[in-house]
CHARMM-style PDB file with segment names, atoms N, HN, CA, C and O in Angstrom:
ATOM      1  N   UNK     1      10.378  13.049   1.414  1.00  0.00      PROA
ATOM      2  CA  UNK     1       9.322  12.168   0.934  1.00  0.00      PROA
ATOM      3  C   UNK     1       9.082  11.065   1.964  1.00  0.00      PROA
ATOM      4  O   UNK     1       9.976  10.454   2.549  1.00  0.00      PROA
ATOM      5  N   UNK     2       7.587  10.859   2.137  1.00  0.00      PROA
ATOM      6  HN  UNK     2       6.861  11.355   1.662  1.00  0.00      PROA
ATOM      7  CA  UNK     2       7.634   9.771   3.325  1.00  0.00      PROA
ATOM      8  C   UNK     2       7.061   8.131   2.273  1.00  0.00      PROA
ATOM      9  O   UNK     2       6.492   7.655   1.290  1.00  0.00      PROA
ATOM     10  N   UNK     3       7.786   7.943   3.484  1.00  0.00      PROA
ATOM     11  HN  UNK     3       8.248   8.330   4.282  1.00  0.00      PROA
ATOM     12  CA  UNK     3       8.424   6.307   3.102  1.00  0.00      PROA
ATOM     13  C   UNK     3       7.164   4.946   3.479  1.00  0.00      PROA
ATOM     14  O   UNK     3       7.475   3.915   4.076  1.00  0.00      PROA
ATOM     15  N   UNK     4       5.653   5.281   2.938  1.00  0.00      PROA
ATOM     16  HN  UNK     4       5.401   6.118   2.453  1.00  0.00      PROA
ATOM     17  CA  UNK     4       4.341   4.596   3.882  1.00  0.00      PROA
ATOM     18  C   UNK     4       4.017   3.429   2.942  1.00  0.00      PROA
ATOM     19  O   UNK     4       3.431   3.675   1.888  1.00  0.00      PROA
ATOM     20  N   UNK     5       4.343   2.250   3.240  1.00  0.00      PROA
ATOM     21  HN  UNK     5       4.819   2.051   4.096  1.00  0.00      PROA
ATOM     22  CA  UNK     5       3.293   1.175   2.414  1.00  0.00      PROA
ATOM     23  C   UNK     5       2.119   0.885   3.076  1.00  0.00      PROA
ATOM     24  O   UNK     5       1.950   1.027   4.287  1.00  0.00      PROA
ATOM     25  N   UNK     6       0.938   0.292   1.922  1.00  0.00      PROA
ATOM     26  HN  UNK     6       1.075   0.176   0.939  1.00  0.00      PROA
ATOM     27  CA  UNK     6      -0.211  -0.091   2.478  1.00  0.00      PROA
ATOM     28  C   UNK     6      -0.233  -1.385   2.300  1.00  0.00      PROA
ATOM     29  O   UNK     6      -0.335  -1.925   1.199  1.00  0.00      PROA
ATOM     30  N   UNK     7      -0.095  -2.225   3.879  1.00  0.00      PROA
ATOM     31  HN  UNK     7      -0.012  -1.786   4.773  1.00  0.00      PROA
ATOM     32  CA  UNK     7      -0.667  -4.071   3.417  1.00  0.00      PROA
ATOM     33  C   UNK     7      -2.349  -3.888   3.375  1.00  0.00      PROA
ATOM     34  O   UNK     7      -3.103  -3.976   4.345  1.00  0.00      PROA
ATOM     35  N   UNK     8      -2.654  -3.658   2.213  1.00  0.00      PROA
ATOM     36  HN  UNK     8      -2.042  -3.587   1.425  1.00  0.00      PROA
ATOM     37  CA  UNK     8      -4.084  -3.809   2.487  1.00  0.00      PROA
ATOM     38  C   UNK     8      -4.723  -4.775   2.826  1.00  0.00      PROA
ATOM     39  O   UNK     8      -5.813  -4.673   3.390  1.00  0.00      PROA
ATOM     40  N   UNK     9      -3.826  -6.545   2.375  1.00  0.00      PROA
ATOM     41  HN  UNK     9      -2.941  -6.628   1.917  1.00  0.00      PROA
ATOM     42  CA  UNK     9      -4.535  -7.374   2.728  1.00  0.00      PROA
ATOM     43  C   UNK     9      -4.326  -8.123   3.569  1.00  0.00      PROA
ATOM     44  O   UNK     9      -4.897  -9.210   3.653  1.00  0.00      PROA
ATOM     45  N   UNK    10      -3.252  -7.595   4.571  1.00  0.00      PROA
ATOM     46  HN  UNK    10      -2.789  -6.711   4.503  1.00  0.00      PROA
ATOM     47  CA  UNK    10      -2.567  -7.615   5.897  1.00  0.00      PROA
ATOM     48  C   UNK    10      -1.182  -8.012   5.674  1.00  0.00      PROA
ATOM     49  O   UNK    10      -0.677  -7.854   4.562  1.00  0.00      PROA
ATOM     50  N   UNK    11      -0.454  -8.572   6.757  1.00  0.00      PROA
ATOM     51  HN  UNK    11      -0.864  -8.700   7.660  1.00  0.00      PROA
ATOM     52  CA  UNK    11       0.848  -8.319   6.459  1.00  0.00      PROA
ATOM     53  C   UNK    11       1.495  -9.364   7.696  1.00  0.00      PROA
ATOM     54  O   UNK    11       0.887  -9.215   8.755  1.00  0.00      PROA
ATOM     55  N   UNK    12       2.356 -10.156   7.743  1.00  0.00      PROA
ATOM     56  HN  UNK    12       2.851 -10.277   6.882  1.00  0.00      PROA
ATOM     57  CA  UNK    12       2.810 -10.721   8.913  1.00  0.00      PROA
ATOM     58  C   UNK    12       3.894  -9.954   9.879  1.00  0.00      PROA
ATOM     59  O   UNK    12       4.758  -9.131   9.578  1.00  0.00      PROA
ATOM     60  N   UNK    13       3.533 -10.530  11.171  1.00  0.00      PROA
ATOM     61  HN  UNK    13       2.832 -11.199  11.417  1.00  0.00      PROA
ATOM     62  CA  UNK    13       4.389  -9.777  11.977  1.00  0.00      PROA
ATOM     63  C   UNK    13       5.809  -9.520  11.683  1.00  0.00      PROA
ATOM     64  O   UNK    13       6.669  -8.806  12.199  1.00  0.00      PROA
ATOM     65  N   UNK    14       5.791  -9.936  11.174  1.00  0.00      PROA
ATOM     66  HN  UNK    14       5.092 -10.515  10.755  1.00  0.00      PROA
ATOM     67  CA  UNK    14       7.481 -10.129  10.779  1.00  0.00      PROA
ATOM     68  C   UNK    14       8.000  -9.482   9.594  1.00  0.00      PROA
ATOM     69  O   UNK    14       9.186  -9.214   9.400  1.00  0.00      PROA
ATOM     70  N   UNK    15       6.777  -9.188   8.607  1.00  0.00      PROA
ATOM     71  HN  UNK    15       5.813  -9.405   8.764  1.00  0.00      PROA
ATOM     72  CA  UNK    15       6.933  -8.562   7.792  1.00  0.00      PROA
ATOM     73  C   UNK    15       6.968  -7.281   7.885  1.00  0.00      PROA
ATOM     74  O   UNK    15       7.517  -6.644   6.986  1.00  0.00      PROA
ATOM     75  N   UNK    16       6.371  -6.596   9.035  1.00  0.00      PROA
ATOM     76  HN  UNK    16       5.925  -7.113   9.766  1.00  0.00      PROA
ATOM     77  CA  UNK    16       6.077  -5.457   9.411  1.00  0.00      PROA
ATOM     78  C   UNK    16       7.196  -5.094  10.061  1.00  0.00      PROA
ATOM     79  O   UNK    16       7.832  -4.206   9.493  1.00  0.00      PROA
ATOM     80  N   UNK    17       7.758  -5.609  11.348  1.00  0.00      PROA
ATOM     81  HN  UNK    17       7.241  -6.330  11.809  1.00  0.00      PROA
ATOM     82  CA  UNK    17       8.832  -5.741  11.213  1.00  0.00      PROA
ATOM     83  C   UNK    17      10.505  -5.660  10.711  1.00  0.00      PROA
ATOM     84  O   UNK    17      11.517  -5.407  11.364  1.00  0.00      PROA
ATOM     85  N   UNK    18      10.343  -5.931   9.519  1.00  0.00      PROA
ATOM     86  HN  UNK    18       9.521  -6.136   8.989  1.00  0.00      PROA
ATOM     87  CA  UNK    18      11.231  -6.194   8.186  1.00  0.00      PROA
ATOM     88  C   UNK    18      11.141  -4.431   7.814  1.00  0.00      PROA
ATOM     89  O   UNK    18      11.857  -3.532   8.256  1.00  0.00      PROA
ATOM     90  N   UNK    19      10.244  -4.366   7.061  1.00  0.00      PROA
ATOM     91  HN  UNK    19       9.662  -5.095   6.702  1.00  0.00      PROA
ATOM     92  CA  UNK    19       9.955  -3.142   6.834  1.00  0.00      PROA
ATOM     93  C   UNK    19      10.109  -1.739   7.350  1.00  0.00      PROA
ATOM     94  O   UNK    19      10.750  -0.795   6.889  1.00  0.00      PROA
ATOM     95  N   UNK    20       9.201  -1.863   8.653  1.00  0.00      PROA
ATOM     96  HN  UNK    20       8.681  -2.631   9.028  1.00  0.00      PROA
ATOM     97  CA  UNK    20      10.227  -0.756   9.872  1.00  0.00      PROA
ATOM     98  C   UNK    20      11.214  -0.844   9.907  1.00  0.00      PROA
ATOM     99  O   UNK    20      11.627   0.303  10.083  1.00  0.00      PROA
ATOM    100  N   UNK    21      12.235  -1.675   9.843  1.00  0.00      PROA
ATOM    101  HN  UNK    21      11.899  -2.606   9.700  1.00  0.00      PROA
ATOM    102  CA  UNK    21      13.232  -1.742  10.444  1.00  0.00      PROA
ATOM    103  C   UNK    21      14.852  -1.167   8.779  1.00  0.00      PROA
ATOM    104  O   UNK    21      16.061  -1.121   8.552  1.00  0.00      PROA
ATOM    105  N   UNK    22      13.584  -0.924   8.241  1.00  0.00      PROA
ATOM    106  HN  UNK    22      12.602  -0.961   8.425  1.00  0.00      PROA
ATOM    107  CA  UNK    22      14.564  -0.579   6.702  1.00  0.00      PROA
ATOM    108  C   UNK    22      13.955   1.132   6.259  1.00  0.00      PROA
ATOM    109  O   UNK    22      14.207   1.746   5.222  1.00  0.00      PROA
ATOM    110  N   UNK    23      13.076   1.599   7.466  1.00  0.00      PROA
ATOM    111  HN  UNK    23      12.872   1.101   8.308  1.00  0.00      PROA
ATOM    112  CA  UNK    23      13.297   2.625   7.284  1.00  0.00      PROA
ATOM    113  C   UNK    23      11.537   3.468   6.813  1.00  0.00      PROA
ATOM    114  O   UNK    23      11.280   4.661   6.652  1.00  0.00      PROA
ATOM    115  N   UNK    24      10.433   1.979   6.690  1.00  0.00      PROA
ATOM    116  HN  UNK    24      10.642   1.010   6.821  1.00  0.00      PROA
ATOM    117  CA  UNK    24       8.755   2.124   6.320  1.00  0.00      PROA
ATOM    118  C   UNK    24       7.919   2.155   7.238  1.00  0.00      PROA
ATOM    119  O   UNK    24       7.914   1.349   8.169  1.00  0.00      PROA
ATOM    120  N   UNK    25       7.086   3.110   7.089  1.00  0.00      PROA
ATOM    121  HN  UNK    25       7.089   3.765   6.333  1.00  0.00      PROA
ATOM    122  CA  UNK    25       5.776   3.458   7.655  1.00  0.00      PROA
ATOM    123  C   UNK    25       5.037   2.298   7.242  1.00  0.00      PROA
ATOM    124  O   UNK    25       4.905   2.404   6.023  1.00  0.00      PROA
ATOM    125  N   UNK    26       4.452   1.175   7.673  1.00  0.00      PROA
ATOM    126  HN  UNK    26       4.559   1.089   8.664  1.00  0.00      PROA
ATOM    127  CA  UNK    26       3.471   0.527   7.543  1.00  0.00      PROA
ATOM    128  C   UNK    26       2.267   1.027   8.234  1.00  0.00      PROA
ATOM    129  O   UNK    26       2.224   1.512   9.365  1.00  0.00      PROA
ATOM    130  N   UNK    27       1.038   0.797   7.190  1.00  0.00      PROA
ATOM    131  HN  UNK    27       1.073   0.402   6.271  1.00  0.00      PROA
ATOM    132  CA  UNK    27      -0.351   0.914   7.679  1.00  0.00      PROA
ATOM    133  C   UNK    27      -0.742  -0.392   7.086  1.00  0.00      PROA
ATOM    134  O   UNK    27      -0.341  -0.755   5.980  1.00  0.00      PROA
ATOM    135  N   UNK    28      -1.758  -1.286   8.060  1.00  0.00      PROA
ATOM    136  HN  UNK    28      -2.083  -0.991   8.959  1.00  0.00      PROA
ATOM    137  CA  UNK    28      -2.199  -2.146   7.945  1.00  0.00      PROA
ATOM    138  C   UNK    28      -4.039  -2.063   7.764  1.00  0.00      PROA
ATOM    139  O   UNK    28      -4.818  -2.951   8.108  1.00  0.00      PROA
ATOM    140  N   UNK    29      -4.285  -1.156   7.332  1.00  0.00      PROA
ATOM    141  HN  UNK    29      -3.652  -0.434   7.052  1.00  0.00      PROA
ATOM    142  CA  UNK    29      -5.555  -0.533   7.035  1.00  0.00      PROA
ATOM    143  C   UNK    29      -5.979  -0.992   5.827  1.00  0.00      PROA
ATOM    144  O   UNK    29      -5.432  -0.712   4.760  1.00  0.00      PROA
ATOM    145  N   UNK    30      -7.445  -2.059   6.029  1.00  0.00      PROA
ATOM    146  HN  UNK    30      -7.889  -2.286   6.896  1.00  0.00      PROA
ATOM    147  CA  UNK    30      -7.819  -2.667   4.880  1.00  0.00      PROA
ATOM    148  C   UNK    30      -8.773  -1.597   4.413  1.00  0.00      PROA
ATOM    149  O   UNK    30      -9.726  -1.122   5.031  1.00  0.00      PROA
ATOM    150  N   UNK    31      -8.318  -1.296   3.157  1.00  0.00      PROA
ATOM    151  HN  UNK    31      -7.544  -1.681   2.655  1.00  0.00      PROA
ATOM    152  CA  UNK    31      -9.157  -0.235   2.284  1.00  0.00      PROA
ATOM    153  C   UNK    31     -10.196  -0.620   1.534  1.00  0.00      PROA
ATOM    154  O   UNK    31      -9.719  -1.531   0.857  1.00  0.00      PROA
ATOM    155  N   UNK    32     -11.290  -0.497   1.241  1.00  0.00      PROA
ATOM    156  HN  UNK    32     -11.677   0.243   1.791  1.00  0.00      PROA
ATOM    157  CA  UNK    32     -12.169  -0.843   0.509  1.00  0.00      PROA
ATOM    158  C   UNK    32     -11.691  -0.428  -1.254  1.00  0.00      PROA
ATOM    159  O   UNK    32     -11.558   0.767  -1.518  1.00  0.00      PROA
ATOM    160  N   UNK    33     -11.470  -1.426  -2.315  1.00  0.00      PROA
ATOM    161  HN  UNK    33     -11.577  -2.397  -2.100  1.00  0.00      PROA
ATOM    162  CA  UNK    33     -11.666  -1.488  -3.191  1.00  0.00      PROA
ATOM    163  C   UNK    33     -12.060   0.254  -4.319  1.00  0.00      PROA
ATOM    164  O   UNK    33     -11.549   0.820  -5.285  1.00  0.00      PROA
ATOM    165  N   UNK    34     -13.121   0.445  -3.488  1.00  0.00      PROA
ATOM    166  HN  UNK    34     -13.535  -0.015  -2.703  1.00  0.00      PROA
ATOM    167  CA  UNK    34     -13.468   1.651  -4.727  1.00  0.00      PROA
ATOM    168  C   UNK    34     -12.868   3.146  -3.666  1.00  0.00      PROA
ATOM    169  O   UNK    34     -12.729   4.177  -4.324  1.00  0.00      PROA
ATOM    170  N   UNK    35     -12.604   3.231  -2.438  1.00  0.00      PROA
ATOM    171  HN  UNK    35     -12.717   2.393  -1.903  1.00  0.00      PROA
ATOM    172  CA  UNK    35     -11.656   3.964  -1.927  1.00  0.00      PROA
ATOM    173  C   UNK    35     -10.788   4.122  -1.870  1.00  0.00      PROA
ATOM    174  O   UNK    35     -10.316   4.964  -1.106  1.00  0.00      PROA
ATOM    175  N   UNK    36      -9.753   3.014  -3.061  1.00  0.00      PROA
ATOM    176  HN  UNK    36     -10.137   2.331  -3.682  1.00  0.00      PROA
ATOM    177  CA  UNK    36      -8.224   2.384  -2.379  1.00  0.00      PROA
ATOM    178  C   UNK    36      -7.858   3.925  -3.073  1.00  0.00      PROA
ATOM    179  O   UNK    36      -7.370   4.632  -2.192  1.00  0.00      PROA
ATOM    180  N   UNK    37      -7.948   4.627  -4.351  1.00  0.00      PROA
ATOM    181  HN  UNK    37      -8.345   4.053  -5.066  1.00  0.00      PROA
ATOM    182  CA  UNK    37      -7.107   5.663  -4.842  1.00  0.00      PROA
ATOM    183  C   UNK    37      -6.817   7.019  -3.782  1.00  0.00      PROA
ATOM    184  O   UNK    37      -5.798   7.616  -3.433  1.00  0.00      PROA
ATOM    185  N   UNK    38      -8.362   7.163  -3.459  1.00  0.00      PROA
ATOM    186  HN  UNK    38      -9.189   6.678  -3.742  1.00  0.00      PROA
ATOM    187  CA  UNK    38      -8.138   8.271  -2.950  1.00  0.00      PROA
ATOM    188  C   UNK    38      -7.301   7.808  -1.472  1.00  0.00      PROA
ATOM    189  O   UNK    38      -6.126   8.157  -1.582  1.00  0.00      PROA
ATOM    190  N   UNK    39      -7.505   7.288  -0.448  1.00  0.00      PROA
ATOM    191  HN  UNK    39      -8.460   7.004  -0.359  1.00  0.00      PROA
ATOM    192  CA  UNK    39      -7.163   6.709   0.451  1.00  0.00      PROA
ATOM    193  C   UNK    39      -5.044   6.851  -0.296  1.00  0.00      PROA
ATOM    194  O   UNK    39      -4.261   7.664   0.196  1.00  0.00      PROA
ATOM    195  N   UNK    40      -4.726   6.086  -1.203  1.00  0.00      PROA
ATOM    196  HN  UNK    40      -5.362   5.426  -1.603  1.00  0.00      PROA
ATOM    197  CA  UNK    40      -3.571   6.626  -1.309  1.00  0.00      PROA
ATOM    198  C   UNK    40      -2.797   7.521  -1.463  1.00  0.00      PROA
ATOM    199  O   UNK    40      -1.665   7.698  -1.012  1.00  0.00      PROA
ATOM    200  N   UNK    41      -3.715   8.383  -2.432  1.00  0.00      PROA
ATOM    201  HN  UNK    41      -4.635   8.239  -2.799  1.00  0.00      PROA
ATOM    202  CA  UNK    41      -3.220   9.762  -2.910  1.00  0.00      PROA
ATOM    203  C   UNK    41      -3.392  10.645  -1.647  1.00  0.00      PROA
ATOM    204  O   UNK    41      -2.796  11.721  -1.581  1.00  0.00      PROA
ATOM    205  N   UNK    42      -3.957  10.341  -0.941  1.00  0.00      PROA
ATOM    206  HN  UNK    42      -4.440   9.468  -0.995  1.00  0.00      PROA
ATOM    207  CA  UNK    42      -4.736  11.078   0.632  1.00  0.00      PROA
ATOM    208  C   UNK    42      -3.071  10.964   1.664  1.00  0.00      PROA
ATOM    209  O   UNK    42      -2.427  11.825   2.262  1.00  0.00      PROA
ATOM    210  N   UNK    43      -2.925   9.890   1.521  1.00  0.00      PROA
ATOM    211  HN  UNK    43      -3.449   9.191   1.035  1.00  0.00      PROA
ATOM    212  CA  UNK    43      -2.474   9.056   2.622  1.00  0.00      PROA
ATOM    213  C   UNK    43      -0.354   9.338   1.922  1.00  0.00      PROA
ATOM    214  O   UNK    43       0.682   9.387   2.584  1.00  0.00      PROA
ATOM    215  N   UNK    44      -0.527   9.422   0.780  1.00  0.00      PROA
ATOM    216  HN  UNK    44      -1.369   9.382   0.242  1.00  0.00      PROA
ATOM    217  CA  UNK    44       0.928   9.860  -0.011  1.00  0.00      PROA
ATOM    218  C   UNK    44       1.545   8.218  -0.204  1.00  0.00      PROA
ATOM    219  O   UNK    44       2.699   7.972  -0.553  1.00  0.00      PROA
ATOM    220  N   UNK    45       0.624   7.313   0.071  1.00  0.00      PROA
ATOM    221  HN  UNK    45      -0.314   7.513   0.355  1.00  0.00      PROA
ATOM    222  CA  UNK    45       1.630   6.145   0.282  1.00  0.00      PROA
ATOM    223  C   UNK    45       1.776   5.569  -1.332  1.00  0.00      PROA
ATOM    224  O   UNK    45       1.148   5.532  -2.390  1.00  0.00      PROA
ATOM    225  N   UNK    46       3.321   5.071  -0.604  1.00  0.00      PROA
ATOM    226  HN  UNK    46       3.831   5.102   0.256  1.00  0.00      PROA
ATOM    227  CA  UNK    46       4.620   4.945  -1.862  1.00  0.00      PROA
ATOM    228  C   UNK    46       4.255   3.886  -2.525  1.00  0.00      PROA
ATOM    229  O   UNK    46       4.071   3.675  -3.724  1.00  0.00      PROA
ATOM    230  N   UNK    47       4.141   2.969  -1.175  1.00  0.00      PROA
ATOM    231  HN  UNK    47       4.290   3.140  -0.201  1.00  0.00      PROA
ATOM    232  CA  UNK    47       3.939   1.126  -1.762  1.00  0.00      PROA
ATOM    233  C   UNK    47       3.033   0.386  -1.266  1.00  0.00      PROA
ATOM    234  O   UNK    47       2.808   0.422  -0.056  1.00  0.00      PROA
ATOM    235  N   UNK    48       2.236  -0.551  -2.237  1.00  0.00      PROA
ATOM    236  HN  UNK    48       2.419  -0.581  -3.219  1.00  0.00      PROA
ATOM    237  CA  UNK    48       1.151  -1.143  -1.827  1.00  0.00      PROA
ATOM    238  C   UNK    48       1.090  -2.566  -1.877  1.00  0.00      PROA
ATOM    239  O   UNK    48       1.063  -2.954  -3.045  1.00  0.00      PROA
ATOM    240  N   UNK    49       1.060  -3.423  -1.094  1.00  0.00      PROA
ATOM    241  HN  UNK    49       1.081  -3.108  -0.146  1.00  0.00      PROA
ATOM    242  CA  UNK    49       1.036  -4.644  -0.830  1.00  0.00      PROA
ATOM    243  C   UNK    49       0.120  -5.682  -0.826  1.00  0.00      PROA
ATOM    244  O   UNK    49       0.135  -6.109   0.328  1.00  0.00      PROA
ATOM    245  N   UNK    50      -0.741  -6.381  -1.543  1.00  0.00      PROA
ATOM    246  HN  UNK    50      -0.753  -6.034  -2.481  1.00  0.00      PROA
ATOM    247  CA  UNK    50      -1.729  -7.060  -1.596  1.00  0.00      PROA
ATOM    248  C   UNK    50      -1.932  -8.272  -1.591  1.00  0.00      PROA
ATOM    249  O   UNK    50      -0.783  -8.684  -1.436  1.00  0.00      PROA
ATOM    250  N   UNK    51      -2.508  -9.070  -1.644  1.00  0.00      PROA
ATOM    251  HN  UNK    51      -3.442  -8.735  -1.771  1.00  0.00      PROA
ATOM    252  CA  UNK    51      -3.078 -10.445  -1.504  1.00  0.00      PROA
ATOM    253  C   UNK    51      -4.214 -10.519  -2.617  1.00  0.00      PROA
ATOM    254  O   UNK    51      -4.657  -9.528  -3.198  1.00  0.00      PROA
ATOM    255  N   UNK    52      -4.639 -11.885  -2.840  1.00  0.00      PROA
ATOM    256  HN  UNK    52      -4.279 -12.689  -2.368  1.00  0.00      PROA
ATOM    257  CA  UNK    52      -6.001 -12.074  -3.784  1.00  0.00      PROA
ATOM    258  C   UNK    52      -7.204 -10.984  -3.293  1.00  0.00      PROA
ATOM    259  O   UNK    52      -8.047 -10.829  -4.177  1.00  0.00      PROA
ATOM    260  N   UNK    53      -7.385 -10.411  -2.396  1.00  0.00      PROA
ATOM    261  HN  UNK    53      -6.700 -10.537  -1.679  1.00  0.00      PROA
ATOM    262  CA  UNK    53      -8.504  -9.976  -2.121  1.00  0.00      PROA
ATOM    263  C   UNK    53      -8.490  -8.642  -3.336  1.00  0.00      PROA
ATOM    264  O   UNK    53      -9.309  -8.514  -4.246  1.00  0.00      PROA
ATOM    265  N   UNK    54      -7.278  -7.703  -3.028  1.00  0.00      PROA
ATOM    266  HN  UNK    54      -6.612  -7.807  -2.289  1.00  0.00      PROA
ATOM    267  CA  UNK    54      -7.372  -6.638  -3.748  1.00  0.00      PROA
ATOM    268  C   UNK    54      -6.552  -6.245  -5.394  1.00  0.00      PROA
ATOM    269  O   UNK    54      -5.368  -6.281  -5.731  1.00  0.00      PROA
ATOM    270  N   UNK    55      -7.545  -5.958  -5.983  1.00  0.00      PROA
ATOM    271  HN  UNK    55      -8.506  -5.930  -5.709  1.00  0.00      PROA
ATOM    272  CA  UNK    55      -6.988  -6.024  -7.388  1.00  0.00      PROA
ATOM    273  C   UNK    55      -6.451  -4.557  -7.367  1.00  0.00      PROA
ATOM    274  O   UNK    55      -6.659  -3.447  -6.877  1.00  0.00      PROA
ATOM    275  N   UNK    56      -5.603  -5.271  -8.233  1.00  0.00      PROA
ATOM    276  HN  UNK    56      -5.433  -6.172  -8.631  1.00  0.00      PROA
ATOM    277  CA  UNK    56      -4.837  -3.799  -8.546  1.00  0.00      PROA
ATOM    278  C   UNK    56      -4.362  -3.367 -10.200  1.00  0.00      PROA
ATOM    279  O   UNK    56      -3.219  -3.474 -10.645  1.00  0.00      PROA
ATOM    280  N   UNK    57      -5.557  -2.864 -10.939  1.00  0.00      PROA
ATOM    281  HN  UNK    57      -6.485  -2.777 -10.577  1.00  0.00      PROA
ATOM    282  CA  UNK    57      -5.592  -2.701 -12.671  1.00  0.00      PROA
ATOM    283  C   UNK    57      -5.220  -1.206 -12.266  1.00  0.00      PROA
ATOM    284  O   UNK    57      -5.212  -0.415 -11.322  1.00  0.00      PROA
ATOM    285  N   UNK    58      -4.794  -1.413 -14.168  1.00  0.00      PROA
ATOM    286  HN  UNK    58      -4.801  -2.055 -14.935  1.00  0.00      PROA
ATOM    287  CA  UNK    58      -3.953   0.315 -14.871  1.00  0.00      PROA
ATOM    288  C   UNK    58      -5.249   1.270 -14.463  1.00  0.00      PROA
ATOM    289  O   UNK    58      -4.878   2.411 -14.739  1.00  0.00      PROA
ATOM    290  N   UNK    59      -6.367   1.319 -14.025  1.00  0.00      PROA
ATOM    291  HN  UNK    59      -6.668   0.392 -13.801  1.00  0.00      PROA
ATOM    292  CA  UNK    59      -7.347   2.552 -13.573  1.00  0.00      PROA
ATOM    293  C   UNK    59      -6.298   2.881 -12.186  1.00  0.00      PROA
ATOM    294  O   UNK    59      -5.767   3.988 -12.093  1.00  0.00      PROA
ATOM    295  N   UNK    60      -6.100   1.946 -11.278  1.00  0.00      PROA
ATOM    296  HN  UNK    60      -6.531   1.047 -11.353  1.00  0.00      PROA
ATOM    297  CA  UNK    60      -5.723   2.041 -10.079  1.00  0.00      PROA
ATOM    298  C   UNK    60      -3.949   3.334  -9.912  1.00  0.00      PROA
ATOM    299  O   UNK    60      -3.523   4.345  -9.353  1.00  0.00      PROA
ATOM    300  N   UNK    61      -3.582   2.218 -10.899  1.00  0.00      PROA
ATOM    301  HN  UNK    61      -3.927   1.396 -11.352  1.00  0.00      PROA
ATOM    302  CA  UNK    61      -1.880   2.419 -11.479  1.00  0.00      PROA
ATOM    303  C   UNK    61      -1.989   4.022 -11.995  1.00  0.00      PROA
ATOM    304  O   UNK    61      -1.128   4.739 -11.485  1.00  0.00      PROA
ATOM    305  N   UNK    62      -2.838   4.642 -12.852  1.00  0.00      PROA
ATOM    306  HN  UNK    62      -3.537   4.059 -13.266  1.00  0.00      PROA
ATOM    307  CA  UNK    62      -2.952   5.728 -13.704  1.00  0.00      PROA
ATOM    308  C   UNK    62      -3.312   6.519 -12.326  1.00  0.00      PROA
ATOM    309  O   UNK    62      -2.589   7.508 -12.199  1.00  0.00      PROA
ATOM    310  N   UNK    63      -4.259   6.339 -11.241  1.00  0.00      PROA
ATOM    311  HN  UNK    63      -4.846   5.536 -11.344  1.00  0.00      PROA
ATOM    312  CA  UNK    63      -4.967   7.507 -10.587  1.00  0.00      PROA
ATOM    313  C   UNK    63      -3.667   7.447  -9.136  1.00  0.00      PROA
ATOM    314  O   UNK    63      -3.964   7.788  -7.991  1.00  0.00      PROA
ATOM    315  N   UNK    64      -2.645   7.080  -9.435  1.00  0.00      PROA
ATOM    316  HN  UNK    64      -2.404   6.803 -10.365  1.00  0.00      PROA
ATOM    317  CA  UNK    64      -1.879   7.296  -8.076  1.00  0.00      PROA
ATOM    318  C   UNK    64      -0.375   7.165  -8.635  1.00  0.00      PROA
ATOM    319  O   UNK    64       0.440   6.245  -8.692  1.00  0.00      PROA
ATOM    320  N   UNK    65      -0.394   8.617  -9.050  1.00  0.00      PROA
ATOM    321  HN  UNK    65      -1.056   9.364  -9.004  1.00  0.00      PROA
ATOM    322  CA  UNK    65       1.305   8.805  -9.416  1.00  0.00      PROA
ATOM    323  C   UNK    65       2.422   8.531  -8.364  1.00  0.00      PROA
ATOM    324  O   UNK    65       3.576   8.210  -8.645  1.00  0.00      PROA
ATOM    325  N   UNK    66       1.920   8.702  -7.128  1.00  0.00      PROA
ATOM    326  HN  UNK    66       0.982   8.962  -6.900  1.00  0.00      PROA
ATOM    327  CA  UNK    66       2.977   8.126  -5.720  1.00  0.00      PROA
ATOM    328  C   UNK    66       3.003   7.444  -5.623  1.00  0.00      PROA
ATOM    329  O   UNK    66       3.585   7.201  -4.565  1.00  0.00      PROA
ATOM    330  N   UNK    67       2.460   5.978  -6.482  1.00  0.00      PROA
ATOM    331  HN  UNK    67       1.987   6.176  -7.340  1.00  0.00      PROA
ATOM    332  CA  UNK    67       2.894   5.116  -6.516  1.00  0.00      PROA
ATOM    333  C   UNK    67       4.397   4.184  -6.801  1.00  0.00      PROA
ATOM    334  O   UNK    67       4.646   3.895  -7.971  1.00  0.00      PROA
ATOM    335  N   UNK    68       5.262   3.784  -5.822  1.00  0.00      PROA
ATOM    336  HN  UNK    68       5.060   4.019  -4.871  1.00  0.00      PROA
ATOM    337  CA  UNK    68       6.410   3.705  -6.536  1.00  0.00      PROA
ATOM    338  C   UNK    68       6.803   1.672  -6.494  1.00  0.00      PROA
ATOM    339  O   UNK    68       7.706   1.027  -7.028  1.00  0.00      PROA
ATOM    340  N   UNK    69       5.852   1.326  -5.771  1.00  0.00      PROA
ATOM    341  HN  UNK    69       5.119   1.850  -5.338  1.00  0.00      PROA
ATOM    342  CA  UNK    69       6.291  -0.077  -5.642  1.00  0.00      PROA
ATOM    343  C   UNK    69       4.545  -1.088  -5.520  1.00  0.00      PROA
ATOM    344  O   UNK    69       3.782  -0.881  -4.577  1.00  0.00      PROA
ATOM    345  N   UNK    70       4.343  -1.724  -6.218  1.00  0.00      PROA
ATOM    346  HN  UNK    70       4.964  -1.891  -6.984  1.00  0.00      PROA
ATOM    347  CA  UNK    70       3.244  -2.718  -5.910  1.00  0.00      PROA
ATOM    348  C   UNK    70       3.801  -4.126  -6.121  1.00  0.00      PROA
ATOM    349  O   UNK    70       4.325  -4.523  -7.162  1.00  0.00      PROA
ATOM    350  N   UNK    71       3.610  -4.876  -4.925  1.00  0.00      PROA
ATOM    351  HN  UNK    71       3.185  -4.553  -4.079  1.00  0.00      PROA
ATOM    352  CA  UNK    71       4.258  -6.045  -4.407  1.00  0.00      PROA
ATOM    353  C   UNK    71       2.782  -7.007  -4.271  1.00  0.00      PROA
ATOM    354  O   UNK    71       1.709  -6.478  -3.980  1.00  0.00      PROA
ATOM    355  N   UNK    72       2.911  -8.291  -4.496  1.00  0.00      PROA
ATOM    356  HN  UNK    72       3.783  -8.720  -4.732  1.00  0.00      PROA
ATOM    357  CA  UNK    72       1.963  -9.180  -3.969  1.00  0.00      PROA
ATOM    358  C   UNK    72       2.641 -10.726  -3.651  1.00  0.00      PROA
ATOM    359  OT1 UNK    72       1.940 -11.623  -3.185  1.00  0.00      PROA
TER     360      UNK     72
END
């Protein structure tokens, strides 16, 4: 199983960093809102990382069973 979070709403160097270094694929690829599902389910990624920009409701949660971690 691969190990990919998405900072969609970016991510600090250091955080990226952090992350690689424990074993994560970071993509720092800001997704548009009504693409974010498929883009994950596409993409297999585990964990998703956000900021105020991107919401993240039970439509989102329900359409991406590989979901295993959402952090903000």
């Amino acid at each position: 199983m691969s190990k990919k979070i998405l900072a969609n709403d970016g991510i600090s160097n250091s955080g990226i960093m952090a992350l690689e270094s424990a074993g994560y694929e970071v993509l720092t690829t800001n997704v548009a809102q009504e693409q974010l599902a498929n883009f994950i389910n596409e993409e297999q990624i585990t964990g998703l990382l956000v900021r105020s920009a991107t919401q993240v409701r039970k439509e989102l949660i329900d359409a991406c069973p590989g979901l295993k971690l959402i952090g903000r």
